[in-house]
C-alpha positions in Angstrom: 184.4 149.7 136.2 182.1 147.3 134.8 183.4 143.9 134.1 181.2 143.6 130.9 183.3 145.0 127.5 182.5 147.7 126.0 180.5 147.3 122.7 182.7 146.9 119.2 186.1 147.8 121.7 189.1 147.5 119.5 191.9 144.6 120.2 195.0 146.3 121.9 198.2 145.5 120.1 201.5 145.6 121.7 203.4 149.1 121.8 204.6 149.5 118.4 207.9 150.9 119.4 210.3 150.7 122.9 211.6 153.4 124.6 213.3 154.6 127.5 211.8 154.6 131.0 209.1 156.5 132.2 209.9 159.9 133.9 208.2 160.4 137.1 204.6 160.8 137.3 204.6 164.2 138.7 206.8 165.5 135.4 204.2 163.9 133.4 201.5 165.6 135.1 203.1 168.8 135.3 203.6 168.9 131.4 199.7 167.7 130.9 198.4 170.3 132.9 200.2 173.1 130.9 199.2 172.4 127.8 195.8 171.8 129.3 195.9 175.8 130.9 197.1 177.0 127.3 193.7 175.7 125.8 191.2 177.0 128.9 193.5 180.0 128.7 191.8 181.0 125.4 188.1 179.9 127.0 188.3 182.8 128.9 191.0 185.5 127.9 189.3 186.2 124.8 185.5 187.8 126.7 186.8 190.7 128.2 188.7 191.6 125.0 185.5 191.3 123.0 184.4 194.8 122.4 187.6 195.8 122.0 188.2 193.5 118.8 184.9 194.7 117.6 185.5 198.2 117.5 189.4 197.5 115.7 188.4 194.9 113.6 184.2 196.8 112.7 182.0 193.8 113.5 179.1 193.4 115.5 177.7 190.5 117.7 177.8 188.7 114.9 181.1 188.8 114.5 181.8 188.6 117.9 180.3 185.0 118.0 182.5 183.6 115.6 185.5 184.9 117.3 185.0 182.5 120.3 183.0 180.1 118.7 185.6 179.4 115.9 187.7 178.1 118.3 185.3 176.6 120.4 183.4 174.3 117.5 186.3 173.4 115.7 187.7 171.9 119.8 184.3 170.5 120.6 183.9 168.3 116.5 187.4 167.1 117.1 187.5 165.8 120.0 185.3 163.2 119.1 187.6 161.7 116.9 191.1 163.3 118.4 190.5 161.0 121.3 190.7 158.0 119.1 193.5 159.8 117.4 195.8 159.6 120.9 194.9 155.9 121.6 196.4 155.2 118.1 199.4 157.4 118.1 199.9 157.4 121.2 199.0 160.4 123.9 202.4 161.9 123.9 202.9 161.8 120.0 199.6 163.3 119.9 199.9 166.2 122.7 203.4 167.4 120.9 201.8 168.3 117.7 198.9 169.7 119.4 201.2 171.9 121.6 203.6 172.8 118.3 200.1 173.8 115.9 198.9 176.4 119.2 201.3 177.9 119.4 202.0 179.2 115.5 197.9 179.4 115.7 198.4 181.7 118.8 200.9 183.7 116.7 198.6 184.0 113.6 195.9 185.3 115.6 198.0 188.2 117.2 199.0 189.0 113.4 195.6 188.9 111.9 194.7 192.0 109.2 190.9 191.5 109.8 188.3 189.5 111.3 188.4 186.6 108.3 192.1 185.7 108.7 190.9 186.0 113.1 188.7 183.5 112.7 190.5 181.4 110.7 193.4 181.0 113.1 191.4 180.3 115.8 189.8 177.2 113.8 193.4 176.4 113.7 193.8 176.8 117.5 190.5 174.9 118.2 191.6 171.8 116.0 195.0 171.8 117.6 193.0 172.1 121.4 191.1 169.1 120.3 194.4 167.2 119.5 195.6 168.3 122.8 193.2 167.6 125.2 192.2 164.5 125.6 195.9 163.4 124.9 197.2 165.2 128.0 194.5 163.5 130.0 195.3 159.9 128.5 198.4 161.2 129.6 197.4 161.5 133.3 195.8 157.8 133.5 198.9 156.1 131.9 201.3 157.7 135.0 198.8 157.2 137.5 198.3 153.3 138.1 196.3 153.2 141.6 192.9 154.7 141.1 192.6 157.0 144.4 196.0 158.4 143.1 195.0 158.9 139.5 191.7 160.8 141.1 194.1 163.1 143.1 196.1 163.4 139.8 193.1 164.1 137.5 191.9 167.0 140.5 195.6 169.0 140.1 195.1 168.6 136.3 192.0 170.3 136.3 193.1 172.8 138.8 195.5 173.9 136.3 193.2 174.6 134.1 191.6 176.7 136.4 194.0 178.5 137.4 194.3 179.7 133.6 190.5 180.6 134.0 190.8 182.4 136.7 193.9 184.0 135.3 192.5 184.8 131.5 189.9 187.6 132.3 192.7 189.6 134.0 195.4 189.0 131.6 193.6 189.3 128.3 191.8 193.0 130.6 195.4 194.0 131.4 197.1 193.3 128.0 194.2 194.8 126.0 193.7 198.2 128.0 197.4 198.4 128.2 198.5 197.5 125.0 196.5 195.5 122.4 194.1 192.7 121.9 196.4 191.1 119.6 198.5 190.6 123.3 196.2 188.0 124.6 197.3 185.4 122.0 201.2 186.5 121.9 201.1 185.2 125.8 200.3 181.5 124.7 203.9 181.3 122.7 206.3 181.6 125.8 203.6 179.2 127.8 204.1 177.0 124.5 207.4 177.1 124.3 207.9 175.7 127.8 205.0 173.0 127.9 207.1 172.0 124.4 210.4 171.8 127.1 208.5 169.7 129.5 207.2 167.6 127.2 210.8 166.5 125.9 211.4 164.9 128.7 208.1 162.6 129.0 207.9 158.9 128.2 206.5 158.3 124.5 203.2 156.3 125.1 202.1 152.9 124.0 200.2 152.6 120.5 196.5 151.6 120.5 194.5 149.6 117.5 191.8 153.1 117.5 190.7 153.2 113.6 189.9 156.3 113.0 186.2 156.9 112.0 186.2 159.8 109.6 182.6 159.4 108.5 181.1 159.6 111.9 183.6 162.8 112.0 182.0 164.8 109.1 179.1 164.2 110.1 179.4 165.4 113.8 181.4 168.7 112.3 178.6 169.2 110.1 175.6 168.9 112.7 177.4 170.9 115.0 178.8 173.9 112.2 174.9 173.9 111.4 173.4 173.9 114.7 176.0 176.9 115.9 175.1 178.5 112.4 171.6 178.7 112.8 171.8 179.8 116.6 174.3 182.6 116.1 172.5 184.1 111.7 169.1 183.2 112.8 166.7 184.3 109.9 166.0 181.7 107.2 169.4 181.0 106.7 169.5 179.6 110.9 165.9 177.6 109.6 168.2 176.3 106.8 170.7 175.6 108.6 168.6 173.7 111.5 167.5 171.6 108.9 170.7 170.1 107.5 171.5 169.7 111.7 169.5 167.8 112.3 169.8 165.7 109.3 173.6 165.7 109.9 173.2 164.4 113.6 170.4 161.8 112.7 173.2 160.4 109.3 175.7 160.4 112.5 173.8 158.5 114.8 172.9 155.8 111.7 177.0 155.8 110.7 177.8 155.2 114.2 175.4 152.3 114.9 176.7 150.6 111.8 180.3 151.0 111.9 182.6 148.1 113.7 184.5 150.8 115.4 182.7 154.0 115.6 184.5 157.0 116.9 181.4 157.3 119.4 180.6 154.1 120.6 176.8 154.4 121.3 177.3 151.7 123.7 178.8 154.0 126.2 175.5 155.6 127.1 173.9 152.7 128.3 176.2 153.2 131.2 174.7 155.6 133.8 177.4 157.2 134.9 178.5 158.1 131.4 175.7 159.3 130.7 175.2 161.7 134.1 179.0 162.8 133.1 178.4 163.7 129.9 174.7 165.6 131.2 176.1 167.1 133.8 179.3 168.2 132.2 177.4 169.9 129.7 174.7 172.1 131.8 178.3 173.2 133.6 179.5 174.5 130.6 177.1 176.2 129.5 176.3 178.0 133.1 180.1 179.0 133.4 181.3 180.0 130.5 177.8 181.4 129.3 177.9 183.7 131.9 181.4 184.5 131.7 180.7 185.5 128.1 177.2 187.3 128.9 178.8 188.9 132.1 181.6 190.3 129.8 179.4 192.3 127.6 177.0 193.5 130.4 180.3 195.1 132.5 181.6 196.6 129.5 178.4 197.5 127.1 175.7 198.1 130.1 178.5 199.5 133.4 181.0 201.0 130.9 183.4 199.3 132.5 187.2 199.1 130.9 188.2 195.7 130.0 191.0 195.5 132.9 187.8 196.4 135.3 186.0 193.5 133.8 189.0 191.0 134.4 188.9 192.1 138.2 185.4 191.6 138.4 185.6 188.0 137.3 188.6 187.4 139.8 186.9 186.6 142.9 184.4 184.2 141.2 187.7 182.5 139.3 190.4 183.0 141.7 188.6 180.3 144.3 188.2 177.9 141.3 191.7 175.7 141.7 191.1 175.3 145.4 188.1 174.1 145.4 188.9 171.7 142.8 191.3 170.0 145.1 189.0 169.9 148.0 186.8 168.1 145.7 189.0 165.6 145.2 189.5 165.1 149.2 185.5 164.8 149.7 185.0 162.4 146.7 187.9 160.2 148.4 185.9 159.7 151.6 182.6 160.3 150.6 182.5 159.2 146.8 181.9 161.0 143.6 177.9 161.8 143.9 178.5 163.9 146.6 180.2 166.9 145.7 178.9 166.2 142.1 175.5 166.9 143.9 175.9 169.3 146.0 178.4 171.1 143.5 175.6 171.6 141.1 172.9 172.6 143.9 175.3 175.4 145.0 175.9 176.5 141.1 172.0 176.6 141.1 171.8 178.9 144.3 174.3 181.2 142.6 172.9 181.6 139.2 169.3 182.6 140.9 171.0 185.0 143.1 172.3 186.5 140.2 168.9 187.4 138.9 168.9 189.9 141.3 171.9 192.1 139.6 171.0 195.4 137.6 172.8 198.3 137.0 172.5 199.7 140.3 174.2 196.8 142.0 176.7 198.3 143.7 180.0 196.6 141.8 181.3 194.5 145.4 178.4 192.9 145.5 178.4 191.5 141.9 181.7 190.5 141.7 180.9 188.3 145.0 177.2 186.9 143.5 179.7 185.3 140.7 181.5 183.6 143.4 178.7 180.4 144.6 178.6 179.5 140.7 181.9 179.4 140.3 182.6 177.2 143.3 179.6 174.9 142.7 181.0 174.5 139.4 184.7 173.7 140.5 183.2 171.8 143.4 181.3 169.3 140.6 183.9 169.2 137.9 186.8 166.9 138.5 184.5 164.1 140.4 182.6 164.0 137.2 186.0 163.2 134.7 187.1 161.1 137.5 183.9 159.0 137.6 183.7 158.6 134.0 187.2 157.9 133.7 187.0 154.9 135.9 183.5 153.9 134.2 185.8 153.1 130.8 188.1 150.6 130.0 191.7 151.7 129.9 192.1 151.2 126.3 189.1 153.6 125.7 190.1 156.5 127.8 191.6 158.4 125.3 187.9 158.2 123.4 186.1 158.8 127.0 187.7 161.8 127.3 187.1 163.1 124.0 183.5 162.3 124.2 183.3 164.0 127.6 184.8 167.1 126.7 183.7 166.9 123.3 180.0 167.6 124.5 180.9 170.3 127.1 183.0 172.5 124.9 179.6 172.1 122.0 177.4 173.0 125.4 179.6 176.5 125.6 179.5 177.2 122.5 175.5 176.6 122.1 175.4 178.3 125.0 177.7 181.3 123.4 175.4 181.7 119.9 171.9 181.4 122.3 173.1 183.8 124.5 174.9 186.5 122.6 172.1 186.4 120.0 169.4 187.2 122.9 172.5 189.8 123.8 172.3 191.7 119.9 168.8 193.0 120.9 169.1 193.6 124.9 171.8 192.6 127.4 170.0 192.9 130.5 167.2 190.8 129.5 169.4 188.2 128.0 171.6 188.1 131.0 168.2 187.1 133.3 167.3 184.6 130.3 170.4 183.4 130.4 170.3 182.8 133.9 167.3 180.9 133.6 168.4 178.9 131.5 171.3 177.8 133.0 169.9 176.9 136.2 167.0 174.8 134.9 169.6 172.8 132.8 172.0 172.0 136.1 168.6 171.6 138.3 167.7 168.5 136.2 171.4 167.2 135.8 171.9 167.6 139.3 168.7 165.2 140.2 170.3 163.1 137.3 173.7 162.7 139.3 171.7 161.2 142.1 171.6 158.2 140.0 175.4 157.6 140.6 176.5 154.9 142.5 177.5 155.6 146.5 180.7 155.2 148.0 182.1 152.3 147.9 180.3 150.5 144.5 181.9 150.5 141.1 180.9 153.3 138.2 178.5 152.5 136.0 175.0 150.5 136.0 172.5 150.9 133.6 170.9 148.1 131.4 174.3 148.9 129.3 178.2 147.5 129.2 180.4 150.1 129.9 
């Protein structure tokens, strides 16, 4: 970590309240990396049941859009602010009424008559994701003191969260061709009624001086409503709707510069391993959970596959993903971060240009196993990169740092989502090899980015900037 302070960083106050001790720091983790499976859960249990809610609920691509990107916009504008939000009430006050909103969310989408009361649970579900998120990682750093332990820590708590990706396309296959769509969102209230459990018995955390900034926050929910808008309508309503994003994001970037404490700190990006994190975290998204989505409507629209068939088809590329997560953690311990945040990327890369070789004639084995080198490249990259920002922040801004991080990966899938699926509306085999394309030329430039990140054995950061 840089020694320099971070730009306009609030004075910490002491804990506003006393409370018992701490539990142990694997109890802590274990109830953080529930509630963080619940939210990547509904990343990827929701594709495969796509053209099933379609045909129930009569909407088209359009529709279909909305029903991930609901939850995924209203996650990615909050975070920005929910991080903040955790540093002032503290992480665990903070993940509790994220987990407890979820799960009635969860429930409201199982129950929904048509697609407007849908979408409007799952706004409900993203805003209580945002809340949850970067509190259960804030979590994670205040149990872990020692560095090399919190970066083990921060490795298991991503693996659970890939363990629910891995996980979702089977589930949300096996529920919907066995029973309903609506079952994918009655699973999250058992798995929220025990992350509520574990969470009873975990140390209430400290308060932080974090004012919120709720300018900077409308105008980050507007340039990103707008820019997912036009992507998704197209037509002169997307042109419109361009327009006011881009005025939207330019009124944000004046409110932030101006403000004492800004929910984004612009500061932060003067750091170069913030920004490489924040880069590279973004291409990932939109390579993995682009394709998951993309991949989801070819198997089922193009194959004429059933949507249990679909889940098994994504199960070798996500069933390797927790694994490899932990591995990464063992190489970046030895060999430092830019490593397998390098060679992560290259071997995503590989696999996402291997892919443009799949058509209809594939024979099914041999797609389900071209999935695979994305998927690990991706798992490989991951956790180094929230480690190595992590450690590139002060302590009193990790709740913000991780906002900000997954802020701009969850808006990366669900750009990527709107691009894609509108290229899908007219034909899914050429948007799948645009798609593609895409993708890889996005995670070739972040990965020659990441070889700007310090070796083994220096401190995160550099840059002209303070981190």
């Amino acid at each position: 970590m840089s020694s320099t302070p971070l730009t306009n960083t609030p004075v910490v106050r002491p804990p506003a309240d006393r409370t018992a001790p701490s539990p142990t720091p694997g109890r802590t983790l274990t109830a953080a990396m529930l509630g963080f499976a619940l939210i990547t859960l509904d990343t990827s249990v929701v594709n495969v049941a796509l053209p099933t809610i379609g045909t129930e609920l009569r909407t088209g691509m359009t529709g279909l859009q909305w029903v991930v990107d609901s939850y995924t916009l209203a996650f990615a504008a909050l975070l920005l602010s929910s991080g903040a939000l955790a540093d002032r009430i503290g992480a665990s006050r903070a993940y509790g009424a994220g987990v407890v909103a979820f799960t009635l969310a969860s429930a409201a989408c199982g129950l929904a008559p048509g697609l407007p009361a849908l979408l409007a649970a799952r706004t409900v579900q993203g805003v209580a994701a945002a809340v949850m998120l970067p509190a259960s990682l804030a979590l994670v750093r205040e149990a872990y003191g020692d560095p090399r332990r919190r970066a083990r820590a921060v490795s298991l708590w991503a693996a659970g969260g890939t363990v629910a990706v891995a996980l979702g396309p089977v589930v949300g296959g096996a529920l919907t061709t066995a029973w309903s769509w609506r079952g994918i969102f009655f699973v999250n209230l058992p798995l929220g009624v025990l992350a509520l459990v574990l969470f009873a018995r975990v140390a209430r955390s400290r308060r932080r001086a974090a004012p919120l900034d709720l300018p900077g926050q409308l105008t980050a929910v507007a340039a990103l409503g707008a820019l997912t808008f036009a992507a998704i309508e197209g037509g002169t309503e997307g042109w419109w709707a361009l327009g006011v994003a881009a005025f939207a994001f330019a009124a944000f970037l004046v409110v932030e510069h101006r403000r004492r404490h800004p929910m984004v700190p612009l500061g932060l990006f003067r750091n170069t391993t913030v920004a490489v994190a924040v880069a590279a975290g973004s291409a990932n998204s939109v390579a993995f959970y682009g394709m998951l989505f993309v991949f989801g409507l070819f198997f089922q629209q193009v194959l004429g596959l059933s949507a249990l068939d679909t889940g098994l088809m994504f199960l070798p590329m996500t069933g390797l993903l927790a694994g490899v997560n932990v591995l990464s953690a063992r190489v970046a311990a030895r060999h430092g971060a830019r490593l397998p945040i390098v060679v992560g990327q290259a071997v995503a890369v590989s696999g996402l240009l291997g892919l443009l070789t799949v058509d209809a004639d594939t024979p099914r084995a041999a797609q389900a196993l071209l999935l695979v080198p994305l998927a690990l490249g991706a798992g490989f990259s991951l956790p180094p990169l929230i480690a190595s920002m992590m450690e590139a922040v002060p302590a009193e801004r990790a709740g913000t740092a991780a906002g900000l991080l997954n802020a701009a990966r969850q808006t990366a899938g669900a750009l990527a989502v709107a691009v894609f699926g509108s290229l899908a509306a007219r034909d899914v085999e050429a948007a799948l090899r645009t798609s593609l394309l895409i993708s890889a030329g996005l995670l070739t430039l972040t990965a020659l980015a990441s070889l700007r990140l310090p070796r083994a054995g220096t401190k995160p950061g550099g840059g002209s900037g303070s981190a």
